[in-house]
C-alpha positions in Angstrom: 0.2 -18.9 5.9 -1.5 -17.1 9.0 2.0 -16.9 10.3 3.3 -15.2 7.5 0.2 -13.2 7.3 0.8 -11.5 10.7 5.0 -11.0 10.1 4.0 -9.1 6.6 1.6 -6.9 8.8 4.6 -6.8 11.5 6.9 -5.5 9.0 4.9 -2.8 7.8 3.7 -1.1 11.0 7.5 -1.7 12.2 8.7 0.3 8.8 5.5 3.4 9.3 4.0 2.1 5.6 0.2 2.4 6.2 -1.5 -0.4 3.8 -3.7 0.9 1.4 -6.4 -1.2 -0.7 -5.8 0.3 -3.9 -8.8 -0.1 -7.4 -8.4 -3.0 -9.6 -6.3 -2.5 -13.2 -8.0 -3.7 -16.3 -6.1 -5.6 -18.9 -4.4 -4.8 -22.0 -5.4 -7.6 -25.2 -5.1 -8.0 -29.4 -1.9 -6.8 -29.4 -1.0 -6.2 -33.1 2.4 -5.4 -34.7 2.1 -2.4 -36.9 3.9 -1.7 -40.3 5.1 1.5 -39.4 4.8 4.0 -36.1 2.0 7.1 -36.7 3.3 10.6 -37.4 5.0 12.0 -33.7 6.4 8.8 -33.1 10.1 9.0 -32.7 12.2 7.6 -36.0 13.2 3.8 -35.8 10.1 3.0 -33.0 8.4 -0.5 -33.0 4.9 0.3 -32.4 1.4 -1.6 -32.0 -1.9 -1.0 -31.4 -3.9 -2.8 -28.6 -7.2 -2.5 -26.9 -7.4 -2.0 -22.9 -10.8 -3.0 -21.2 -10.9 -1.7 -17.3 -14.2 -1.5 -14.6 -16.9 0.7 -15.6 -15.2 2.2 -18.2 -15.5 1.3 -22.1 -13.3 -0.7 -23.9 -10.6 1.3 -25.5 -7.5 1.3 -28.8 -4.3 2.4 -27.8 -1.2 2.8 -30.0 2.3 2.3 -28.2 5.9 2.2 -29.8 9.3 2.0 -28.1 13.1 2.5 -28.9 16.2 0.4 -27.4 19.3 2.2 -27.0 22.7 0.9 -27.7 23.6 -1.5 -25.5 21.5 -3.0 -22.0 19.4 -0.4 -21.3 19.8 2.1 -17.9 16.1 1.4 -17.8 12.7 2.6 -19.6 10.8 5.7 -19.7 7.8 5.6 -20.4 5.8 8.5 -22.1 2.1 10.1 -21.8 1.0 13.8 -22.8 -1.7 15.9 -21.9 -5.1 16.9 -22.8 -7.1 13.7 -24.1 -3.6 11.6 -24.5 -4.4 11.4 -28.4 -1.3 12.2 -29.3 2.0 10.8 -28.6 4.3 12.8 -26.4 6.6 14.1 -28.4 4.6 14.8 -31.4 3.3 18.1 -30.7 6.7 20.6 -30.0 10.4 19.8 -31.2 11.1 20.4 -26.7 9.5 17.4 -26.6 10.9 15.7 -28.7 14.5 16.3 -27.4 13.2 14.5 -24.2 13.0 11.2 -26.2 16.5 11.8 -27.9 18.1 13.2 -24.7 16.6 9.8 -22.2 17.5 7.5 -25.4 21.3 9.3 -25.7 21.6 8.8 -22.1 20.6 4.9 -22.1 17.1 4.3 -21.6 14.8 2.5 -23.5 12.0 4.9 -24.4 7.8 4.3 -24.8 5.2 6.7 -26.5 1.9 6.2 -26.3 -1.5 7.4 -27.8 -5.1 6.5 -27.7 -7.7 6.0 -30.1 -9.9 9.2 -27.8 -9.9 11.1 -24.7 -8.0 8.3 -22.0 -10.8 10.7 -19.3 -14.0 9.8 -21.5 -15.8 6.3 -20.1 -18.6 6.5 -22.7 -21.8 4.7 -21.7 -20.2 4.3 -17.8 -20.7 6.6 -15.0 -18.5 9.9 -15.5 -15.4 9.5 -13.6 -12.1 10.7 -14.6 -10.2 8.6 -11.9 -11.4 5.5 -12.8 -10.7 6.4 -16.4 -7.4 6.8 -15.1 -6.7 3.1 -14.8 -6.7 3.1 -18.8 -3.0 4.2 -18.6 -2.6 2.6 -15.5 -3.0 -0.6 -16.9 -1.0 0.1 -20.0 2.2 1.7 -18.1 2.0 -1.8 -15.8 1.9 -3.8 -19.3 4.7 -2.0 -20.7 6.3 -2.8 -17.1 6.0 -6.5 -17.3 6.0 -7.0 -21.5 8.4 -4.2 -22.8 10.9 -2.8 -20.4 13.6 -5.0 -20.1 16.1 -4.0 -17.7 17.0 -1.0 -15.2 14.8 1.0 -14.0 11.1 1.9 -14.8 10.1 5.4 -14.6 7.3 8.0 -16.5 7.3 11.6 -17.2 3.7 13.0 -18.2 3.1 16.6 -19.1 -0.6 18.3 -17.9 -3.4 15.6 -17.9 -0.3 12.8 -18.9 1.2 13.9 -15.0 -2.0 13.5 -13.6 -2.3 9.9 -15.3 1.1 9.3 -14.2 0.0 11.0 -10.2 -3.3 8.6 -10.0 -1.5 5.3 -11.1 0.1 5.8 -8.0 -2.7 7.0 -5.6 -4.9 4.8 -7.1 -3.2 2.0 -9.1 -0.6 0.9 -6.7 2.1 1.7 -9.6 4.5 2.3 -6.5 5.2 -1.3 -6.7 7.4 -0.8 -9.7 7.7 2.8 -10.8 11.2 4.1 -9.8 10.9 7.6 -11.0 8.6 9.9 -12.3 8.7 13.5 -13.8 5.5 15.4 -13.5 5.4 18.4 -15.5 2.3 21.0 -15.0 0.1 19.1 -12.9 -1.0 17.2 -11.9 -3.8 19.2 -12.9 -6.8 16.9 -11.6 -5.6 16.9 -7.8 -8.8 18.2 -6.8 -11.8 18.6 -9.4 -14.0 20.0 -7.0 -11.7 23.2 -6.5 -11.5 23.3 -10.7 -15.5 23.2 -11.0 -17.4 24.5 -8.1 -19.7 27.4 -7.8 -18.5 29.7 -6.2 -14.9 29.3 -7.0 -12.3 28.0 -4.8 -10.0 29.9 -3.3 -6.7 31.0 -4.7 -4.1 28.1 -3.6 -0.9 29.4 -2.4 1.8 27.3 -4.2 4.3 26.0 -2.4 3.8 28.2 0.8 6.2 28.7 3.6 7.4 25.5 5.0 6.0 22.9 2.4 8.3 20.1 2.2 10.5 19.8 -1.0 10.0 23.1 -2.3 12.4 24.7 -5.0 12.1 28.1 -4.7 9.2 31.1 -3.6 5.9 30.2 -2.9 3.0 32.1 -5.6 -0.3 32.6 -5.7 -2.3 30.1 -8.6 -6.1 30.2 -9.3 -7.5 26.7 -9.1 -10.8 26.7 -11.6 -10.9 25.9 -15.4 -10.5 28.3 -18.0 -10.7 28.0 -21.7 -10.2 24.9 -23.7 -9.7 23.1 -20.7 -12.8 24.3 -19.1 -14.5 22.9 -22.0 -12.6 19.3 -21.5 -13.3 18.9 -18.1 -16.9 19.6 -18.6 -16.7 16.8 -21.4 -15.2 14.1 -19.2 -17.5 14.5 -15.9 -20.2 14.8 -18.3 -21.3 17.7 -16.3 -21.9 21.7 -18.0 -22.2 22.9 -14.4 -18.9 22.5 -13.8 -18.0 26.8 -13.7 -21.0 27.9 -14.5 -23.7 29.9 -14.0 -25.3 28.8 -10.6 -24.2 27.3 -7.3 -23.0 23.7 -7.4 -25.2 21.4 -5.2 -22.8 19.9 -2.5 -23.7 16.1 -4.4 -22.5 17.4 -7.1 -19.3 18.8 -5.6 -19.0 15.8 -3.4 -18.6 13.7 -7.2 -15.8 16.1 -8.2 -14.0 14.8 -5.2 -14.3 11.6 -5.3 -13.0 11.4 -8.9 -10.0 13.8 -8.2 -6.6 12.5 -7.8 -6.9 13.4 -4.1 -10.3 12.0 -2.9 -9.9 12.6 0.6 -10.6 9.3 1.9 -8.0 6.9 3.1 -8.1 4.6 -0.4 -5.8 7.5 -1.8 -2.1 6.7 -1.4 0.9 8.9 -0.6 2.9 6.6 0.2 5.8 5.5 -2.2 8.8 4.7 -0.4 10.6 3.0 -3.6 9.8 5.6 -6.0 11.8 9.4 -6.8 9.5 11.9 -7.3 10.0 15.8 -8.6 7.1 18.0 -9.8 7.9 21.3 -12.4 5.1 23.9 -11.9 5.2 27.1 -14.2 4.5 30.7 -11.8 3.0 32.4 -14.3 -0.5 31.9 -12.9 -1.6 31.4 -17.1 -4.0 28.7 -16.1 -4.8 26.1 -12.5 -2.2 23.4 -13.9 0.0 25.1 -10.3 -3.1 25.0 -8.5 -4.1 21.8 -9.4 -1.3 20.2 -9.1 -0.4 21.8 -5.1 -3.2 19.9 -3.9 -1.4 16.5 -4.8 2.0 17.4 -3.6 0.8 18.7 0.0 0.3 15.4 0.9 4.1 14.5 0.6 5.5 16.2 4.0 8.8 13.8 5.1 12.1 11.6 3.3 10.1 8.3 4.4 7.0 8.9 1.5 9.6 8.6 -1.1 13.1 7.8 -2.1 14.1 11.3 -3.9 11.3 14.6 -4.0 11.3 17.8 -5.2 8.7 20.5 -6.4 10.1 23.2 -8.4 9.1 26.5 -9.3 9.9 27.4 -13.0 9.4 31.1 -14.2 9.5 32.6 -17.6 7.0 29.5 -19.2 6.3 30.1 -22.5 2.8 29.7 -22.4 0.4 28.2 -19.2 2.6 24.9 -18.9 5.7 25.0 -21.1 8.5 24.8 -18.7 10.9 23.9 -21.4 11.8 27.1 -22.3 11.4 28.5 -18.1 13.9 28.7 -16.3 14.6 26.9 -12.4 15.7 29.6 -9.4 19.1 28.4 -9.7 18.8 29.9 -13.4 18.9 26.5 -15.1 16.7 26.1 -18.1 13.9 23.7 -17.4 14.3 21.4 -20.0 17.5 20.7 -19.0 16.6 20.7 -15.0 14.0 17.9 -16.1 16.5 15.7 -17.8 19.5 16.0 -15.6 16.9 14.9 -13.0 15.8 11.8 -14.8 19.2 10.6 -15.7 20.9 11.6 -12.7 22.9 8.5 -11.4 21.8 8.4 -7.6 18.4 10.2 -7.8 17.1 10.0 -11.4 15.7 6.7 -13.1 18.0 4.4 -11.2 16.4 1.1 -9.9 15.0 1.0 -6.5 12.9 -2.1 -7.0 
């Protein structure tokens, strides 16, 4: 054992992979068969509802559903949207829905998921989005080991769903089996502090000159809350300070941090040499979702962090974070940028596992 111990340790200072300890997943239990799928699940879905119990968060209902294609599948996609995650992805905007017909037309089983409330709320517990965060973290490794059947697994999340998709693996160690993910808008909690301080952060300059893996010109994005989401955020760190009236104590800023997607510290992984990786940010500056989601995807600088990367700039959004209708710098429509990328054949949700 001690022999084997020291050749695994070998092996990864040999292959530059830094060892991270990464936070404990929770477990997914009463799995239950339902009737029929809720309304925004896609037609012909087997869903169930199940409750997922993680540290220092409270337990939690979740309903998931998925679709086979015809024939073995490519692999499985699995699904989670934005805000509170209430809803499935899908259900909200016919765009999204085309995702689901397009990845299921193309050979890949598909997941949607929603929870019972706000995936970021931990009730009684300690406020702490990122540990809230291995709610859907433990359900996308569930759907891993008791759904997906063959191929690849992958996971495209839109706003809040990308950053539940960004810390499952910085925090979750989800690099161990994810093969591909799509990040759309975000992910928008890749630094809380900059969202919430007092005074506001600086503008963050979006893929600036020289950042690895950008698609197109670099923009200017402010990185504090505004809005509805404002009034989220403020919610889920059970915090009112967070943009408002008066200067932010450095303890409090210092909590922001440590709950952010990027925390700073080295327990935070960037690391995920088996996994393809490409980011869609909107330039329109409508709200921090670009902002946000640059302080995540500076930490990726070289080939060896992952097996496929790309951050790209989408203009004409319709809205803060619709890319669908956007457009890429090469003038292809976003939608369609997003799933050529998924189902491309040598970067897109092919097994590297």
């Amino acid at each position: 054992m001690k022999i084997y111990f020291w050749c695994c340790v070998f092996a990864l200072l040999l292959c530059g992979v830094t060892a991270v300890a990464q936070n404990p997943l929770g477990t997914v239990s009463n799995v239950t068969a339902q009737a029929s799928c809720p309304q925004g699940y896609f037609t012909g879905m087997q869903c169930f509802q199940a409750t997922v119990s993680c540290p220092s968060t409270e337990n939690i209902q979740v309903t998931f559903g998925y679709a086979d294609p015809v024939g073995q599948p490519r692999g499985t996609v699995f699904f989670h949207d934005g805000a509170g995650g209430t809803t499935p992805y899908g259900g909200q905007s016919s765009s999204y829905q085309d995702y689901l017909s397009s990845y299921l037309s193309a050979g890949f089983q598909i997941v949607q998921m929603s929870w019972a409330s706000d995936w970021e709320n931990v009730g009684s517990f300690q406020a702490s989005i990122g540990k809230a965060a291995c709610r859907p973290a433990t359900l996308m490794q569930y759907i891993y080991q008791n759904v997906h059947t063959s191929g690849a697994m992958c996971a495209q999340g839109v706003s809040a769903g990308s950053a539940a998709i960004a810390y499952a693996l910085a925090w979750y160690n989800a690099a161990s089996y994810l093969d591909k993910v799509e990040l759309i808008s975000g992910p928008v909690f890749g630094n809380i502090e900059a969202g919430c301080s007092v005074p506001k952060a600086a503008r963050v300059q979006v893929c600036a000159n020289g950042q690895y893996g950008c698609v197109g010109s670099s923009w200017g994005d402010a990185p504090e809350y505004i809005g509805g989401d404002l009034h989220s955020v403020r919610k889920w760190v059970n915090n009112n300070h967070c943009l408002g009236f008066r200067k932010t104590s450095d303890g409090t800023d210092d909590g922001w941090t440590a709950m952010s997607v990027v925390t700073g510290t080295s327990s935070t992984s960037f690391s995920y040499p088996n996994t393809g990786m490409a980011g869609w940010l909107c330039s329109n500056g409508l709200n921090n979702s670009a902002a946000e989601g640059n302080y995540y995807y500076v930490n990726f600088t070289n080939s060896s962090q992952t097996s496929s990367y790309s951050l790209t700039r989408i203009d004409g959004c319709q809205g803060p974070e619709t890319i669908e209708a956007g457009t890429t710098p090469s003038g292809e429509n976003g939608f369609t940028a997003v799933v050529n990328d998924m189902t491309d054949t040598r970067n897109g949700c092919v097994l590297h596992h």
